[in-house]
Biotite code that builds the C-alpha atoms (Angstrom):
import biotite.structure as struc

atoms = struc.array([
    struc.Atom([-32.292, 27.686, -5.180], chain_id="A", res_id=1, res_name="UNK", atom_name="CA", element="C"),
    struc.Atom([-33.276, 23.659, -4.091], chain_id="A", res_id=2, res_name="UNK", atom_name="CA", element="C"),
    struc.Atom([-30.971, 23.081, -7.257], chain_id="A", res_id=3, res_name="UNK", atom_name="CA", element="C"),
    struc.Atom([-28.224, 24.286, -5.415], chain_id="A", res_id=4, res_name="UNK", atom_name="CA", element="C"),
    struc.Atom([-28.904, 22.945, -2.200], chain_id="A", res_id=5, res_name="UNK", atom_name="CA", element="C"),
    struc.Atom([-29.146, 19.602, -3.452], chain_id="A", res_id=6, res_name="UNK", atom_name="CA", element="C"),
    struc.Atom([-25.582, 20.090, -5.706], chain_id="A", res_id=7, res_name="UNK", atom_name="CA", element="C"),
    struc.Atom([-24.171, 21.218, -2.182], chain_id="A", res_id=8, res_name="UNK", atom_name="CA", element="C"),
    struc.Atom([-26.003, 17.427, -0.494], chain_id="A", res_id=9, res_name="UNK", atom_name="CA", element="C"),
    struc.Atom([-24.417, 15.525, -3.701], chain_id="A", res_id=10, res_name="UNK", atom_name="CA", element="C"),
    struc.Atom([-20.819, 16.912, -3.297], chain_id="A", res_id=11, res_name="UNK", atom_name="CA", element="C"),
    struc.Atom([-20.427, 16.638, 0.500], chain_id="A", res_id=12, res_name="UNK", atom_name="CA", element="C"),
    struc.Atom([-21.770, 12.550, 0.310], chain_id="A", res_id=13, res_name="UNK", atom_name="CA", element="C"),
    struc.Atom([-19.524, 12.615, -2.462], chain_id="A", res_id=14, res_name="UNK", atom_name="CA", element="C"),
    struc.Atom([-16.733, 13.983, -0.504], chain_id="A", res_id=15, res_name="UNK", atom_name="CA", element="C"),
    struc.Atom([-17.154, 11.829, 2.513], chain_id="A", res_id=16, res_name="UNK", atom_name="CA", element="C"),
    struc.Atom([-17.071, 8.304, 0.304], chain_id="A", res_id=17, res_name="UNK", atom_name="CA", element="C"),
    struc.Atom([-13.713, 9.623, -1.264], chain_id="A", res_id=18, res_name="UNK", atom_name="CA", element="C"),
    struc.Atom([-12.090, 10.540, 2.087], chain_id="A", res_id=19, res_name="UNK", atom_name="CA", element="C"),
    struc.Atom([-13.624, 7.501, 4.178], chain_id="A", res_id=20, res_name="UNK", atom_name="CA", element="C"),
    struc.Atom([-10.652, 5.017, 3.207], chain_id="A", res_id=21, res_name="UNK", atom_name="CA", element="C"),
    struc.Atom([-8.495, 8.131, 4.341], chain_id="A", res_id=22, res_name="UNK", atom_name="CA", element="C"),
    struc.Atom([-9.842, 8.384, 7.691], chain_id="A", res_id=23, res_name="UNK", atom_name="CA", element="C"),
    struc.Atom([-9.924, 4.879, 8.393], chain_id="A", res_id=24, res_name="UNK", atom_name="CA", element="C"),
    struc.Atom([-5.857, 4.527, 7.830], chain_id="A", res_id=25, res_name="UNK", atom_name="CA", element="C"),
    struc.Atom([-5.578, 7.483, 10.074], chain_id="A", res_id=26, res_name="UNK", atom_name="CA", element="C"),
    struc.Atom([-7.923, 6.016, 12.461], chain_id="A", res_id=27, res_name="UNK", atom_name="CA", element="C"),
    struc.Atom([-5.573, 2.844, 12.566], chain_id="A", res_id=28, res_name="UNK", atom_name="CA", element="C"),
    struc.Atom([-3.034, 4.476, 12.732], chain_id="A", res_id=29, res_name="UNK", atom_name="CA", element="C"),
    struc.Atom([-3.742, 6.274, 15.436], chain_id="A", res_id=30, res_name="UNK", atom_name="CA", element="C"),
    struc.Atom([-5.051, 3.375, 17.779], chain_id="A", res_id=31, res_name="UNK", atom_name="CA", element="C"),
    struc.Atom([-2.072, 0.582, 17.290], chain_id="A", res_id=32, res_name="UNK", atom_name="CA", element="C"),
    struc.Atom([0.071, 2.843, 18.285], chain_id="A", res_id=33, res_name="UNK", atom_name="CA", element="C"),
    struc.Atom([2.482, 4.063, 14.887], chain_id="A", res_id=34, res_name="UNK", atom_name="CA", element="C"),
    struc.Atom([1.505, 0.430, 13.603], chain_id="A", res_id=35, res_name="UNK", atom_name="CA", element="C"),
    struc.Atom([-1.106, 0.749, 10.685], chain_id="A", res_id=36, res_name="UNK", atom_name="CA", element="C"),
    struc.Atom([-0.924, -3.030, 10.210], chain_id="A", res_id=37, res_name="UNK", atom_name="CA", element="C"),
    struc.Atom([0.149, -4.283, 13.409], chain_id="A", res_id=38, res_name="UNK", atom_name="CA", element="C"),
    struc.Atom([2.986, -6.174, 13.706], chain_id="A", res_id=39, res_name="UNK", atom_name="CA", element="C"),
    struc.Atom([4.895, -6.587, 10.519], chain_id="A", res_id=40, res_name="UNK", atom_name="CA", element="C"),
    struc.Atom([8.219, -8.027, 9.800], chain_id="A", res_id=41, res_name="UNK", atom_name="CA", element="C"),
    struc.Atom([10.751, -5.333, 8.653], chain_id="A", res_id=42, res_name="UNK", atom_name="CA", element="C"),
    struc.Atom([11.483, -4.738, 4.415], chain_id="A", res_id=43, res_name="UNK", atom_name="CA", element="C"),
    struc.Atom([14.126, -7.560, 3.201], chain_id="A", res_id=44, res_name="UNK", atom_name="CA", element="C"),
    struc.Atom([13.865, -9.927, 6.596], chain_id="A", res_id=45, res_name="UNK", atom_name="CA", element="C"),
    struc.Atom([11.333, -12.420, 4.742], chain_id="A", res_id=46, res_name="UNK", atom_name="CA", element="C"),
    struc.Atom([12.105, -14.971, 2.115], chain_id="A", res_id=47, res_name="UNK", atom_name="CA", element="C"),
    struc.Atom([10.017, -15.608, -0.969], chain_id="A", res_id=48, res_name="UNK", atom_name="CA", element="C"),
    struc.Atom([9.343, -17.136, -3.862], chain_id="A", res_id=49, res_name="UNK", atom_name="CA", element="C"),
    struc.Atom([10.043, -14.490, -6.003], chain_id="A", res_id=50, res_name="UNK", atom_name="CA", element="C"),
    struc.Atom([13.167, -13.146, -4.429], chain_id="A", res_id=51, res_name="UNK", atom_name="CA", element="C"),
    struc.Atom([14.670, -16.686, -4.771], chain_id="A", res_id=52, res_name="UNK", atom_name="CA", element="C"),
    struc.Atom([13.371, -16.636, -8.330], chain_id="A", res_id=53, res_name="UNK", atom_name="CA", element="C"),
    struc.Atom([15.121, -12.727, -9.021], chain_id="A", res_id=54, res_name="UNK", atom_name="CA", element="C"),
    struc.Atom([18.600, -13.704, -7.186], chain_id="A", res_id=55, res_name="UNK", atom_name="CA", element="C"),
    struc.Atom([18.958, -17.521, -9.264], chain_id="A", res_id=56, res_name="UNK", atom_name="CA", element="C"),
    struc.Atom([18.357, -15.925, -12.313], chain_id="A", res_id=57, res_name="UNK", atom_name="CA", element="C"),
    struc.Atom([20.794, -12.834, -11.349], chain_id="A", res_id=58, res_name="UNK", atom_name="CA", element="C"),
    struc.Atom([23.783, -15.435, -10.255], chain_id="A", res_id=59, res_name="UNK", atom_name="CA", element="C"),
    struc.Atom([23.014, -17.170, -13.831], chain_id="A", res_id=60, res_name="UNK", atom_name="CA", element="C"),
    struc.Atom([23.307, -14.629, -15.978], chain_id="A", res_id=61, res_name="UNK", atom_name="CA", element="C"),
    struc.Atom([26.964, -13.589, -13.408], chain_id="A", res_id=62, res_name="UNK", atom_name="CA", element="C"),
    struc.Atom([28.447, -16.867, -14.725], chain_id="A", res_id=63, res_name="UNK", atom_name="CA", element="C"),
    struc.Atom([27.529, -16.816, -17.993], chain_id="A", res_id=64, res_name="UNK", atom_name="CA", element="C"),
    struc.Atom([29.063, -13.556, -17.901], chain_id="A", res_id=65, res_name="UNK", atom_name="CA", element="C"),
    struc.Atom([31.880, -14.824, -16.137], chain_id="A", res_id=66, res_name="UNK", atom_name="CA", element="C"),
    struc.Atom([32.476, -17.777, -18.264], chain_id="A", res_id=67, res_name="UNK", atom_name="CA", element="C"),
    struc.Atom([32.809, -15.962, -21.326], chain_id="A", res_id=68, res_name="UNK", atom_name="CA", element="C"),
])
């Protein structure tokens, strides 16, 4: 019977580590007010490196295309 008990202990620790990282988004969440990360600049508004990198090669391979 303690063998069962202490499978039962194992499985709810268990449990809690897997759903901690859950409950702390939530917990954000919940306190910044529909902001999980606080202020963050909308999808497509920032400029980087890679971007750049994607849209130079993109317009390169459109003129070679265009040239031939």
């Amino acid at each position: 019977m303690s063998e069962v008990i202490t499978l039962a202990v194992f499985m709810v620790l268990i449990a809690c580590f897997a759903f901690t990282p859950l409950g702390y988004f939530i917990y954000m969440y919940t306190m910044k007010n529909g902001e999980p990360f606080g202020d963050i600049e909308p999808h497509g508004d920032s400029e980087s490196a890679v971007l750049k990198m994607a849209e130079n090669a993109i317009n390169t391979i459109k003129g070679l295309i265009a040239k031939k």
